[in-house]
N, C-alpha and C positions, 0 to 999 in steps of 0.2 A: 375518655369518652369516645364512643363509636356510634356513627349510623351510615344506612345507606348510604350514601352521597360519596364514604370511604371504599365502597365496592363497585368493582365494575362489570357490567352485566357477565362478561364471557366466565369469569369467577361463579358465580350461581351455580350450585349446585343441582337444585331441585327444579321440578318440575312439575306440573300437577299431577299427573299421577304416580309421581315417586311421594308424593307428600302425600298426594289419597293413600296409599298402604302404608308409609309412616304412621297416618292416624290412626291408620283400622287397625294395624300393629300394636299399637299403644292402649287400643280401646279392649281388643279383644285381648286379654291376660287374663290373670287371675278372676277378672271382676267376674264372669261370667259364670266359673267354676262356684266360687264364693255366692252370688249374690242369689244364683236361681232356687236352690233350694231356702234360703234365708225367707224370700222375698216370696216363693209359692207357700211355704206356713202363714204369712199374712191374708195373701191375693188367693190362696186355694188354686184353684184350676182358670181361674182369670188373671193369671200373675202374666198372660201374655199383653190384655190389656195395660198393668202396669209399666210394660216394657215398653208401649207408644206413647204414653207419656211421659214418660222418664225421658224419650227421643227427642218430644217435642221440648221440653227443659232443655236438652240440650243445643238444640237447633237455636232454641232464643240467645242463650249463654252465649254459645259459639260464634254465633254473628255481630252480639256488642264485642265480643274477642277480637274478631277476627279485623274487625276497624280500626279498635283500635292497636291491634298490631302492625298495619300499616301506614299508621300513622306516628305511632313512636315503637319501631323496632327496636327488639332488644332481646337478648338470651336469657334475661331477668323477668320475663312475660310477664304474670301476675301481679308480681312485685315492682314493674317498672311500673306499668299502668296506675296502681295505687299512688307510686311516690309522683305522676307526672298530673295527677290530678289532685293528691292534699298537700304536695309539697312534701319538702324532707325533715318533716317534724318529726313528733313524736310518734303520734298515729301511725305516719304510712312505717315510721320503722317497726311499731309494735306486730303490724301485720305482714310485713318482713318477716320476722320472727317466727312468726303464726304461721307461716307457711313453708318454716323448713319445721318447722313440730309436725304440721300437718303430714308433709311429706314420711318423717316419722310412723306418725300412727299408721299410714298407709303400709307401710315397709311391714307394720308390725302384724296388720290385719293379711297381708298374703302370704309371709312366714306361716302365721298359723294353718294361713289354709295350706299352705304346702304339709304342715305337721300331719292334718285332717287325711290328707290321702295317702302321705306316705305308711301310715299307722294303720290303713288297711290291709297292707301286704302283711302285718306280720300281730294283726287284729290285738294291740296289745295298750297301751295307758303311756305309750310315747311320745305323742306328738308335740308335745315344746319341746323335747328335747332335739325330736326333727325338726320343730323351728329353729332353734337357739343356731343347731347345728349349720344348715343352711345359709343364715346368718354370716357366721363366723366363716363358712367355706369362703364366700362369697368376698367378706372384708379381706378375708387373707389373700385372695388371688388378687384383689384390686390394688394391695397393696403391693404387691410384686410384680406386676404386670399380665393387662388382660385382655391383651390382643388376640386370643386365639379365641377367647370366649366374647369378645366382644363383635369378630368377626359371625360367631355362628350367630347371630341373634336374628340374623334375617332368616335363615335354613329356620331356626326353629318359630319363628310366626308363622314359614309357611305350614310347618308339619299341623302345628293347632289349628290351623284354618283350614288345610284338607282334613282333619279329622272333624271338625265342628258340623264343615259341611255337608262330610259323607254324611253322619250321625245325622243330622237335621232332617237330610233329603229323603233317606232308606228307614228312618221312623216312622217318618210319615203314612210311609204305606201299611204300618203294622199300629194304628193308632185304634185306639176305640173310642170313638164319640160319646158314648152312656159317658166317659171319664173324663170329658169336657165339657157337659153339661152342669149347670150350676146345681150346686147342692147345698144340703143345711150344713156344710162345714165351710160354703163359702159366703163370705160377707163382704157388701161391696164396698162396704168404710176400708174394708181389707185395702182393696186394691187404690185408693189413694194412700191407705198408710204406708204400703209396699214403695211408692216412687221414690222415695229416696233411699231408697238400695239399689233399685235399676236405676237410677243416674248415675248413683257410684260406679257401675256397671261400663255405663259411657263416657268417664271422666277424662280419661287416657286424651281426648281431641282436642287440650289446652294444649299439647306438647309442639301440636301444626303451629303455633302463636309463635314459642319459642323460635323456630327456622327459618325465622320471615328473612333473617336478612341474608340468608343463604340461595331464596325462591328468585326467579325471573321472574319478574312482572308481578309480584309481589299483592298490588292493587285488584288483580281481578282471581289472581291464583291462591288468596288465602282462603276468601269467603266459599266460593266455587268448590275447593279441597274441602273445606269444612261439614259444609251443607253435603257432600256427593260421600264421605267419609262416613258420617255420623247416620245416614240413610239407608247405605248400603250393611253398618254395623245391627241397625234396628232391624231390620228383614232377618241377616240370620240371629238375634237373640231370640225378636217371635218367632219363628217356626223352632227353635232349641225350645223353648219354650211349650209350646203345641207339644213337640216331640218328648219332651218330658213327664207331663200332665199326662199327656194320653197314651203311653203306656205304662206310667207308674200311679197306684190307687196316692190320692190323698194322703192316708195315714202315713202310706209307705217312703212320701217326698218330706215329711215332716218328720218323721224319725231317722232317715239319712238326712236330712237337710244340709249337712258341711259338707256330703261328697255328692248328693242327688245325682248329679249330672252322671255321675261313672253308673250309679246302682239303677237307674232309665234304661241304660243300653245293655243289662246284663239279662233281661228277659228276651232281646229282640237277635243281641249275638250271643247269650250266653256268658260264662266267666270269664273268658276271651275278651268278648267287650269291654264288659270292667274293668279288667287288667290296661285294656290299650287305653280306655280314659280316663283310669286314674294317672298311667303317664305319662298321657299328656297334660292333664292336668299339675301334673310334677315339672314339668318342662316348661311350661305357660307360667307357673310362678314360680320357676327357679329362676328363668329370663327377665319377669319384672322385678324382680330384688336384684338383680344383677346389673340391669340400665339403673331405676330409681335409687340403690346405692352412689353413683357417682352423677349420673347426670341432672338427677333431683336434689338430692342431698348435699351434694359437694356445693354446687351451685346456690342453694339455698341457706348452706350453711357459710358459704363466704361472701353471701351477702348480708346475710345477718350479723357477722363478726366483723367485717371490714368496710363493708359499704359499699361498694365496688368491685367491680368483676375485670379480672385482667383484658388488655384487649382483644388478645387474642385467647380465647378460654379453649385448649385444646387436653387432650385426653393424659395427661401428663400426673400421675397418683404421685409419682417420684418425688414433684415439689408439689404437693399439696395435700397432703393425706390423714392431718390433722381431726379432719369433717369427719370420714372417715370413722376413725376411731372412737371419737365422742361421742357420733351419731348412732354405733353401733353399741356404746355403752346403755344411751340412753333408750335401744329399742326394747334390753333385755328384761325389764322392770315387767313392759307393755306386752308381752309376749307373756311372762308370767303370770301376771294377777290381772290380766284381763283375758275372759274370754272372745270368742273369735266372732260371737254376736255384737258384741261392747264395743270392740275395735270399730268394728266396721261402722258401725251406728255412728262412732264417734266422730271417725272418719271422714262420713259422709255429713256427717250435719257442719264440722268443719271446714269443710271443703265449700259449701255450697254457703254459707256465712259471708265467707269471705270473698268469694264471688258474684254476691249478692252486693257488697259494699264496692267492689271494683267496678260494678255495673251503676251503682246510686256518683261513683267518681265520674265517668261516662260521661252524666249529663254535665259536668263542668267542661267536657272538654266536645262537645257535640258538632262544634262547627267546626273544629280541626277536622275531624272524626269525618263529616256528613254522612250520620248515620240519619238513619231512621228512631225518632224518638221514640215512637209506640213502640218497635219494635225490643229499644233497650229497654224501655218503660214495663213491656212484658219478659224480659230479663231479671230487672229487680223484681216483680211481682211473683214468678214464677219461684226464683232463689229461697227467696223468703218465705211463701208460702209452703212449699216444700219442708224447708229447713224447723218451720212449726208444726206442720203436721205429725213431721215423724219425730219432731221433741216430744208431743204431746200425746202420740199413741206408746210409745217405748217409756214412757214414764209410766205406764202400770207393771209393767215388766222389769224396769231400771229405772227406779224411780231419782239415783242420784246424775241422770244422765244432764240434766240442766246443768247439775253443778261441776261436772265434769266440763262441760262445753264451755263454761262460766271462767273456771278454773284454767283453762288452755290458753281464753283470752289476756285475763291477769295475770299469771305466768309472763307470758310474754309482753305485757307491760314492763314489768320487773326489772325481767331482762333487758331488754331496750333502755328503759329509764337507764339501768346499772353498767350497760356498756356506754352510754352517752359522758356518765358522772366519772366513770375510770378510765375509758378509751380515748375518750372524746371525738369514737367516729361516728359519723352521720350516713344512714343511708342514701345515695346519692342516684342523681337519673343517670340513664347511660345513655337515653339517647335526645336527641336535640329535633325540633319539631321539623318539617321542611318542607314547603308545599309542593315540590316536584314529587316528593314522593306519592302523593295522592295524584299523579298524574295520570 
């Protein structure tokens, strides 16, 4: 067992704005490559709209988050939160579970989108195999050690983020309004059915929760990082957004839909353009499979098998690399028979399920917390309404997608139930309540 109380300030790592770019870091990967053309076939040319609501989702999520991260710290975020509000039953283990799968699908829906752009350089019927491949590069080097890739990972969010930017800011000026004006291909059921792709989008800002017990002052520096994070993330996806729509016609954002983003900037700089944002886009989720390999996965997979997280959880694959392997057995199925729509669909209604019941735990633990109840109140209402919406529009398209989502839960029932009756380990809290910490 670890909490703050074990750490002592001059130890802190971060600071608010080392944890603002952590988040933005985390937010802007793959999602943004992935989700805009996805998300503009639904929203049409208002998929920017989309993107401020998917923000404001996040902005509710992120503040019951951010509470209760400081109030029970832990590296097990999601998963501690659940076990510290239904206990260490059944449940909070099955959603344990649920969220190293979840992490899974995730792994599995930006492989593909890496396959998506890589298979434009050589315009061919590749791209699982450039997922698979990516994959595998990624497990091998984790397994041997991946300090030299784990150091670049800063150099490359900034390289994404000056290329997002320039692209956002110098579109702008070459945009054409008749291409933003609403037309009979846009429907505005569209652009609620789209928010749960652009929250996938913003997902990345749970990861600020995990580092709480690394931050200074922890109490004013989660929310603050969260909210100035997830705001500054929204400004540039609307105007990427703007900047997409309005230089690429409708049909033409729907028929690239998996690489949009590169084939927008190839009217404005030419094949030039495209070339540079599809590698960034190669670079953006090579780096998210490469963190979400070891520090989602690893994490989530030895809390689901053991229960507990060492106490000191450092970057060590040497002894621990089990997760690993299994983790990357089980993405190769998800990468195969599912396409890169279904992933992500999956993903995100996943995600947002189960963040929706970590927010419904909340109100058990509110006066720990002293939160705001409307505001978690609009958390769970937000989670869930989302999470039905886009069940309910993607079921004319995938129609088994309830039962896929259905299926992910009881799955990891199974498992839980099956590791409780064999193992006999329980998932356990790590961290212990303490009122100074809310000081």
């Amino acid at each position: 067992m670890y909490g703050v109380h074990e750490m002592k300030s001059e130890d802190k790592a971060f600071g608010l704005w080392s944890v603002v770019l952590l988040g933005i870091g985390s937010m802007v990967g793959a999602g943004i490559f992935i989700v805009i053309g996805q998300a503009g076939s639904m929203a049409g040319n208002l998929v920017w709209v989309s993107f401020i609501f998917g923000a404001l989702a996040a902005l509710l999520s992120g503040y019951s988050l951010a509470k209760l991260a400081t109030a029970y710290p832990s590296r097990g975020g999601i998963v501690e939160y659940l076990v510290q509000s239904f206990g260490e039953g059944v449940f909070s283990g099955s959603a344990g579970v649920l969220f190293y799968l979840s992490q899974l699908i995730a792994i599995a829906a930006v492989a593909k989108s890496f396959g998506a752009y890589a298979d434009t350089f050589i315009k061919g019927d590749y791209a699982n195999i450039f997922a698979l491949g990516i994959v595998a590069t990624f497990i091998l080097i984790n397994l041997i050690g991946a300090s030299l890739v784990a150091k670049s990972e800063s150099v490359i969010v900034f390289i994404k983020l000056i290329v997002l930017v320039v692209f956002a800011i110098l579109a702008l000026f070459y945009v054409d309004p008749k291409l933003l004006y609403p037309s009979n291909d846009t429907h505005i059921d569209g652009v609620f059915f789209a928010i749960g792709l652009t929250f996938f989008a913003y997902q990345g800002f749970s990861v600020i929760t995990n580092t709480v017990e690394d931050m200074d002052n922890p109490q004013s520096t989660v929310l603050k990082a969260m909210v100035i994070a997830i705001s500054l993330v929204a400004v540039l996806y609307i105007l990427t957004s703007l900047s997409v729509l309005g230089n690429l016609p409708l049909p033409e954002v729907i028929k690239a839909k998996d690489y949009a983003l590169a084939q927008a900037a190839q009217p404005i700089f030419g094949s030039l353009g495209f070339k540079i944002m599809a590698v960034t886009a190669l670079f953006a989720t090579a780096s998210a499979i490469n963190a979400t390999l070891y520090a989602a996965t690893e994490i989530g997979y030895t809390l689901a098998k053991e229960g507990n997280l060492p106490k000191v959880y450092t970057y060590s694959v040497h002894n621990s690399f089990e997760g690993l392997i299994i983790s990357g057995l089980l993405i190769v199925p998800m990468i195969l028979f599912l396409n890169l729509s279904e992933v992500t669909t999956i993903a995100a209604v996943v995600v947002l399920i189960i963040q929706g019941i970590t927010h419904i735990g909340h109100l058990f633990r509110i006066k720990q917390t002293k939160a705001n109840i409307f505001i978690v109140l609009g958390a769970i209402v937000s989670m869930f309404l989302v999470a039905g919406i886009t069940i309910y529009h993607t079921s004319k398209s995938m129609p088994l997608l309830g039962f896929y989502v259905m299926g992910a839960f009881l799955l990891a029932l199974f498992i839980e139930v099956s590791l409780r009756l064999f193992t006999k380990r329980v998932i356990k809290k790590q961290s212990t309540f303490k009122d100074k910490v809310l000081q």
